[in-house]
Short mmCIF file of the C-alpha atoms (twelve columns), coordinates in Angstrom:
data_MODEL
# 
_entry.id   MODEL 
# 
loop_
_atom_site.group_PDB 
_atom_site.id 
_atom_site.type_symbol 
_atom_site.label_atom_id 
_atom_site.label_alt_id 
_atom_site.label_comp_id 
_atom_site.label_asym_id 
_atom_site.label_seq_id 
_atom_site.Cartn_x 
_atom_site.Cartn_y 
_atom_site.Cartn_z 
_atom_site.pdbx_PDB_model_num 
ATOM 1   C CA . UNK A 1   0.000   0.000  0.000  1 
ATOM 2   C CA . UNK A 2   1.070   3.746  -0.733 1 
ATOM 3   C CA . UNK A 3   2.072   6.267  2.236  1 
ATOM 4   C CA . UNK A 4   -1.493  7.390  3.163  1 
ATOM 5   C CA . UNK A 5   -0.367  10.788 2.662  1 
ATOM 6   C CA . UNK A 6   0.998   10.678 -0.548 1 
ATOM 7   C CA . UNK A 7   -1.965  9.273  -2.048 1 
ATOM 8   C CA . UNK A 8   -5.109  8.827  -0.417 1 
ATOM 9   C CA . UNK A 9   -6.536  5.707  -0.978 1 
ATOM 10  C CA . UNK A 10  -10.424 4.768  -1.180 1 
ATOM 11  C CA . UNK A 11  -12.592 1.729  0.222  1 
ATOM 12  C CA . UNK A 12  -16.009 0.639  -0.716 1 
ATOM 13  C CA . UNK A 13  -18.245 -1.901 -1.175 1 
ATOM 14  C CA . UNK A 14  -21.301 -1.614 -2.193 1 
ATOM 15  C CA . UNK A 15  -23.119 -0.066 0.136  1 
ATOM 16  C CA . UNK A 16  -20.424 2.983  1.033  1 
ATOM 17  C CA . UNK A 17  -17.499 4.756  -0.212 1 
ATOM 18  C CA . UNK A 18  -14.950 6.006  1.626  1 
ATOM 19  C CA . UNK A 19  -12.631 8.708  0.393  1 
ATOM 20  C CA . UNK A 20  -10.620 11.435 1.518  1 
ATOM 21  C CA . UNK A 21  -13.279 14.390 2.198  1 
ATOM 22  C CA . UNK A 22  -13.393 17.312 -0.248 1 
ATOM 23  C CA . UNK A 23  -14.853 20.757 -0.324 1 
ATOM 24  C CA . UNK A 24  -18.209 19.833 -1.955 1 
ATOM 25  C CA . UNK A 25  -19.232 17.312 0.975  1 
ATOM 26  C CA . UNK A 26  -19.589 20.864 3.191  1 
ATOM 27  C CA . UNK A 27  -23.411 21.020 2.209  1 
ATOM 28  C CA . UNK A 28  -23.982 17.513 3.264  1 
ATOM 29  C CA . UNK A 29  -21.730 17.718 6.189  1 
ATOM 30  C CA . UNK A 30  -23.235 20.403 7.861  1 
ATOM 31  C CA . UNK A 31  -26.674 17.925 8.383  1 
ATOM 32  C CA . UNK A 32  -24.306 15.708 9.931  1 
ATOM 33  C CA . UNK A 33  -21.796 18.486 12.338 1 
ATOM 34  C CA . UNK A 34  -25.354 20.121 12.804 1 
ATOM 35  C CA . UNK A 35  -26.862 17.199 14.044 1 
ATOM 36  C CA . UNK A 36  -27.446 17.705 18.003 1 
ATOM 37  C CA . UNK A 37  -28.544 14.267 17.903 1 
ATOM 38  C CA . UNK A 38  -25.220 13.096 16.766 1 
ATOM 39  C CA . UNK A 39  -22.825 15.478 18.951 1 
ATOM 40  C CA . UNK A 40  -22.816 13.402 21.783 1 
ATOM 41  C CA . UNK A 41  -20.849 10.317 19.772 1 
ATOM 42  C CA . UNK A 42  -18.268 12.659 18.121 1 
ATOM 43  C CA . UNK A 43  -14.657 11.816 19.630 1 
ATOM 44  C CA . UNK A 44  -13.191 15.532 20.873 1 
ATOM 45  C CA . UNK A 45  -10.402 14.102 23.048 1 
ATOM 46  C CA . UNK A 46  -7.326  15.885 22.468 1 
ATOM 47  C CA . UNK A 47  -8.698  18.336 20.251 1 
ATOM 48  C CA . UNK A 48  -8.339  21.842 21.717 1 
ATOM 49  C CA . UNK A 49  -11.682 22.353 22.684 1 
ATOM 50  C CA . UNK A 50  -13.387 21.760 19.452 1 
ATOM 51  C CA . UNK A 51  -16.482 19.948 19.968 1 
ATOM 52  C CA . UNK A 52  -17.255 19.297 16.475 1 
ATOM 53  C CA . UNK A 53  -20.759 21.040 16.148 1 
ATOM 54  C CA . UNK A 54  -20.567 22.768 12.689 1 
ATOM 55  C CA . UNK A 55  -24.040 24.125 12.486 1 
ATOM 56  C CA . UNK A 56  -23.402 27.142 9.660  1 
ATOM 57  C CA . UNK A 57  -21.659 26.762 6.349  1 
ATOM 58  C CA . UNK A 58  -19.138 28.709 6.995  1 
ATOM 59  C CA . UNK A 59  -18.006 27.084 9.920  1 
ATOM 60  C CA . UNK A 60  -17.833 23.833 8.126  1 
ATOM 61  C CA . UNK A 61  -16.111 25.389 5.867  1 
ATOM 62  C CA . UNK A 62  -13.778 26.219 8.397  1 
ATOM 63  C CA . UNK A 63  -13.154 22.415 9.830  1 
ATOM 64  C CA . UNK A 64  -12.958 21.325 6.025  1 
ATOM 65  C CA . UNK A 65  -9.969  23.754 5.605  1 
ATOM 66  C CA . UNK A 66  -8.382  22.331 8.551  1 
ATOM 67  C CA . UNK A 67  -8.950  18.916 7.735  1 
ATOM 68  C CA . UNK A 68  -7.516  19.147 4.566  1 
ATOM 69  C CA . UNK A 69  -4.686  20.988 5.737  1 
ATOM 70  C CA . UNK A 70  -4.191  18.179 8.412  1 
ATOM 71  C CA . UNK A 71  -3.901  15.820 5.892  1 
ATOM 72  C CA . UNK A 72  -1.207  17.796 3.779  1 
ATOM 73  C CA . UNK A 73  0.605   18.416 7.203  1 
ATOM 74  C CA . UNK A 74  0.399   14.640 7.852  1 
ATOM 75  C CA . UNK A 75  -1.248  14.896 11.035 1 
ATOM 76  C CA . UNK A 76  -4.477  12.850 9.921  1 
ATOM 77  C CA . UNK A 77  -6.183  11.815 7.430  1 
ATOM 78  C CA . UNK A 78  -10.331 12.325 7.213  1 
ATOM 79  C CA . UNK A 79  -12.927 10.345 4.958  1 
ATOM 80  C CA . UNK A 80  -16.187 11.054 4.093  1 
ATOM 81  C CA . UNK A 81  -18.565 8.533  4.424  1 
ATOM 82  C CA . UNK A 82  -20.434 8.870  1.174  1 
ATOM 83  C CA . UNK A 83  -23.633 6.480  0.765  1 
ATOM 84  C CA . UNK A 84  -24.159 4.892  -2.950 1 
ATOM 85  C CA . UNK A 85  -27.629 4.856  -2.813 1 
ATOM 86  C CA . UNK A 86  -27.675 8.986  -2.334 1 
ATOM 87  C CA . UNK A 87  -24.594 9.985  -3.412 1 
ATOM 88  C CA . UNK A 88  -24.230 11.735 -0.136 1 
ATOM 89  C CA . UNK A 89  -21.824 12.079 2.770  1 
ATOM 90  C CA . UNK A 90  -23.387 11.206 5.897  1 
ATOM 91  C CA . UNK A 91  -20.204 11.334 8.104  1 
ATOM 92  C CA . UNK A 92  -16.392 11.186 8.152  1 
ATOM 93  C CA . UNK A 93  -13.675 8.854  10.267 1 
ATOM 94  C CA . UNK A 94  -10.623 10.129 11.034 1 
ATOM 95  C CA . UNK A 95  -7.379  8.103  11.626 1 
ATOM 96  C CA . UNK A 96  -3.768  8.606  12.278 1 
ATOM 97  C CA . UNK A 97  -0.905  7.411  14.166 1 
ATOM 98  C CA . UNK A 98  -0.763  8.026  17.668 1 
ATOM 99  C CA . UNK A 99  2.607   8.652  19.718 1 
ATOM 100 C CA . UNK A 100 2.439   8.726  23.275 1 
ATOM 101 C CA . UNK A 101 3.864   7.663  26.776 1 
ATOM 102 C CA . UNK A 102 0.801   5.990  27.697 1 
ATOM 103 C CA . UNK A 103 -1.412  2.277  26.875 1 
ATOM 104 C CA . UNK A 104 -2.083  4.124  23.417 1 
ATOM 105 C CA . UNK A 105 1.320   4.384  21.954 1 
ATOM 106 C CA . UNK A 106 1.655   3.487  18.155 1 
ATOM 107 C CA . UNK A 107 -1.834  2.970  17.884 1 
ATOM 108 C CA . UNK A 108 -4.072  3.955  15.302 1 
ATOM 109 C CA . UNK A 109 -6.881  6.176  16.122 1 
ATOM 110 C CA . UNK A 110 -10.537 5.755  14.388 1 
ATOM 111 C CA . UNK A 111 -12.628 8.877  15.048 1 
ATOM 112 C CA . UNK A 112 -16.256 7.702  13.160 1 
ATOM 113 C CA . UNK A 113 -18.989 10.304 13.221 1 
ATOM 114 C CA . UNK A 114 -22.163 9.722  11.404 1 
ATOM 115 C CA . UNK A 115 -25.351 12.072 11.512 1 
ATOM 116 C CA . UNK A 116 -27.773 10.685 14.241 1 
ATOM 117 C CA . UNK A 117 -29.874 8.177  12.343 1 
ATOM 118 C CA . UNK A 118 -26.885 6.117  10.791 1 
ATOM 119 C CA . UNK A 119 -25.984 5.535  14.514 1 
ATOM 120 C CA . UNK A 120 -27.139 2.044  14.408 1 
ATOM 121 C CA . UNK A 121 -24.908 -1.200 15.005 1 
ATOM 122 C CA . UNK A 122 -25.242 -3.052 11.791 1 
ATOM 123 C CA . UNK A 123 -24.445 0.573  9.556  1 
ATOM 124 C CA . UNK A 124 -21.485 1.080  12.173 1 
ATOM 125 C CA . UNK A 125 -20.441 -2.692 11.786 1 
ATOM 126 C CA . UNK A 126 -20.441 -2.096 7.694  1 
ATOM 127 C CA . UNK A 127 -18.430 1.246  7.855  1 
ATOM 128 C CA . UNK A 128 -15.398 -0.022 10.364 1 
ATOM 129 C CA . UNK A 129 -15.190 -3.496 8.449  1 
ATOM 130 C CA . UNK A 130 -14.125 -1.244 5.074  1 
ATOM 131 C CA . UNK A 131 -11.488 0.842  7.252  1 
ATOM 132 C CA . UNK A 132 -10.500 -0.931 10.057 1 
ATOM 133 C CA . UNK A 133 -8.495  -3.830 8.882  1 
ATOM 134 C CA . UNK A 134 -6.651  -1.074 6.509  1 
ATOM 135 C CA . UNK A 135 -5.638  1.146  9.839  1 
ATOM 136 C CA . UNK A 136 -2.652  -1.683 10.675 1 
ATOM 137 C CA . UNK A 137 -0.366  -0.934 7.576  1 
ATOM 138 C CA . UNK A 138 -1.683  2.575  6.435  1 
ATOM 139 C CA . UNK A 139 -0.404  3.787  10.177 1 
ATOM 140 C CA . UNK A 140 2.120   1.370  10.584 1 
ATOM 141 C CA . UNK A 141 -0.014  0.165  13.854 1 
ATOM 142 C CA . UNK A 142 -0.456  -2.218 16.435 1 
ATOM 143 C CA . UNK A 143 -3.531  -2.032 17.427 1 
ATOM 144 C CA . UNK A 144 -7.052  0.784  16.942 1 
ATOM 145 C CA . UNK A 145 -8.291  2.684  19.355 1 
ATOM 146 C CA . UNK A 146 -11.937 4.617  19.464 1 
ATOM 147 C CA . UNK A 147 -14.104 6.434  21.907 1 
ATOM 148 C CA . UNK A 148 -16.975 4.660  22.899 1 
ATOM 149 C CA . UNK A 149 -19.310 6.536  25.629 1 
ATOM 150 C CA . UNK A 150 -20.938 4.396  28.107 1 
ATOM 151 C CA . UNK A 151 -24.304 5.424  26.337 1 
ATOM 152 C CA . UNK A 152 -23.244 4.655  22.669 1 
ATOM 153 C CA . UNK A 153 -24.969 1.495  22.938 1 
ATOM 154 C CA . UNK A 154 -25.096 0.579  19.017 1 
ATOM 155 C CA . UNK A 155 -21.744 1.909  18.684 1 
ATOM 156 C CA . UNK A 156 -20.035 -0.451 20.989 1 
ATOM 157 C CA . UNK A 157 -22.586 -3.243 20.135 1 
ATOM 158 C CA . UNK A 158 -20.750 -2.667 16.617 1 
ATOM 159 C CA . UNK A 159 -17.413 -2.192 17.755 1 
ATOM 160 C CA . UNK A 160 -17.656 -5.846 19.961 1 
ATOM 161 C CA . UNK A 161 -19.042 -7.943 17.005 1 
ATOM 162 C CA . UNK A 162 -16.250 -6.229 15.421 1 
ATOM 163 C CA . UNK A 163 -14.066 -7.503 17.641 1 
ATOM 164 C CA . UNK A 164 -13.140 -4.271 19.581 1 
ATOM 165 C CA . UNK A 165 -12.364 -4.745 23.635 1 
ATOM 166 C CA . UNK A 166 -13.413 -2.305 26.050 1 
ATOM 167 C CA . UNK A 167 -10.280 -0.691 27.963 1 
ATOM 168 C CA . UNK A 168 -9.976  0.535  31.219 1 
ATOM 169 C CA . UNK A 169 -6.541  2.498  29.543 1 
ATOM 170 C CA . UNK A 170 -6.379  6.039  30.126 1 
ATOM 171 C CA . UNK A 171 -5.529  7.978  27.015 1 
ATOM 172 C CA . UNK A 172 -3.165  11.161 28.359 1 
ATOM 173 C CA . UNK A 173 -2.849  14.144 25.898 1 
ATOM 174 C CA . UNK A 174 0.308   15.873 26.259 1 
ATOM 175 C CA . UNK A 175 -1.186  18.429 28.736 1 
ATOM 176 C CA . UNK A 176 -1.420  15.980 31.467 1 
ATOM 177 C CA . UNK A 177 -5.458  15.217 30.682 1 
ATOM 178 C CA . UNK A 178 -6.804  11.692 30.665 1 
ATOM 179 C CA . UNK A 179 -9.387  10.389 28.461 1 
ATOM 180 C CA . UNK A 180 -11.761 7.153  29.453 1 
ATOM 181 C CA . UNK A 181 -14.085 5.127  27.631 1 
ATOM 182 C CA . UNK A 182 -11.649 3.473  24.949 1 
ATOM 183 C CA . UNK A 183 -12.251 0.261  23.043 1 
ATOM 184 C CA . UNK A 184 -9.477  -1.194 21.128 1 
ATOM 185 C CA . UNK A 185 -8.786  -3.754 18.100 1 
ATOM 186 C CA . UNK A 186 -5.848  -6.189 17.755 1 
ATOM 187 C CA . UNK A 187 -4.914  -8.355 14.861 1 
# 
């Protein structure tokens, strides 16, 4: 496989597409960052206080810009989610590389947010099994990690007939602050 970075690859079957996002998924994106419903699930850990609620265009235009300018930077690389049967994006997953001095070291990171009615085990399931197995050499990785509140019930229902295991792990960003409520995935 290509460095991620160089070139980004895609995964689908044929159900979804995954691809690296571009500008013209802000219209669709904004149903799912404007989604109250879905806030709760988003993965902000470690992320400067962003909380991920794009509500007006041109503050998704905003997170776009720095997405794409992540992924030029090499810092992470974001998806869309796009669904065949619409042609739409109804959510993105971020992954990268994590370096650390905690449990989480070389691991890669899946951040999945969907808009609120995709939040459902057997569309979560379908997503992570196109992405997922991929993580290990695109990062370089030993193992996934995502956020899992205690009241994403489909989500972790996904993530453990995926094969994910909840962690009692703290993940520590480099200010000190500890994160709960990680599930991880081993080869």
């Amino acid at each position: 496989m290509k460095n991620v970075y160089e070139e980004c690859p895609k995964f689908e079957n044929e159900r979804w597409l995954l691809r690296l996002v571009e500008k013209s998924d802000v219209d669709d994106l904004i149903k799912v960052y404007g989604d109250k419903n879905a806030l709760p699930f988003f993965n902000s850990d470690n992320c400067d206080g962003d909380n991920f609620y794009y509500d007006t265009k041109e503050r998704m235009d905003k997170a776009m810009d720095f997405w794409l300018y992540s992924y030029r930077e090499k810092w992470f690389v974001r998806w869309a989610i796009i669904e065949k049967a619409t042609g739409k994006a109804i959510g993105t997953i971020e992954s990268f590389k994590r370096l650390s001095e905690d449990a989480f070291n070389e691991s890669g990171v899946l951040r999945l947010d969907v808009g609120s009615s995709y939040e459902r085990a057997e569309v979560l399931k379908e997503i992570m099994s196109l992405i997922v197995p991929q993580i290990f050499e695109m990062f370089d990785c030993k193992q996934v990690a995502t956020k899992i509140p205690i009241y994403a019930v489909e989500r972790a229902a996904a993530a453990k007939a995926f094969g994910f295991e909840k962690t009692d792990s703290l993940l520590v960003a480099k200010d000190g602050v500890a994160f709960n409520g990680y599930w991880i995935f081993k080869k």
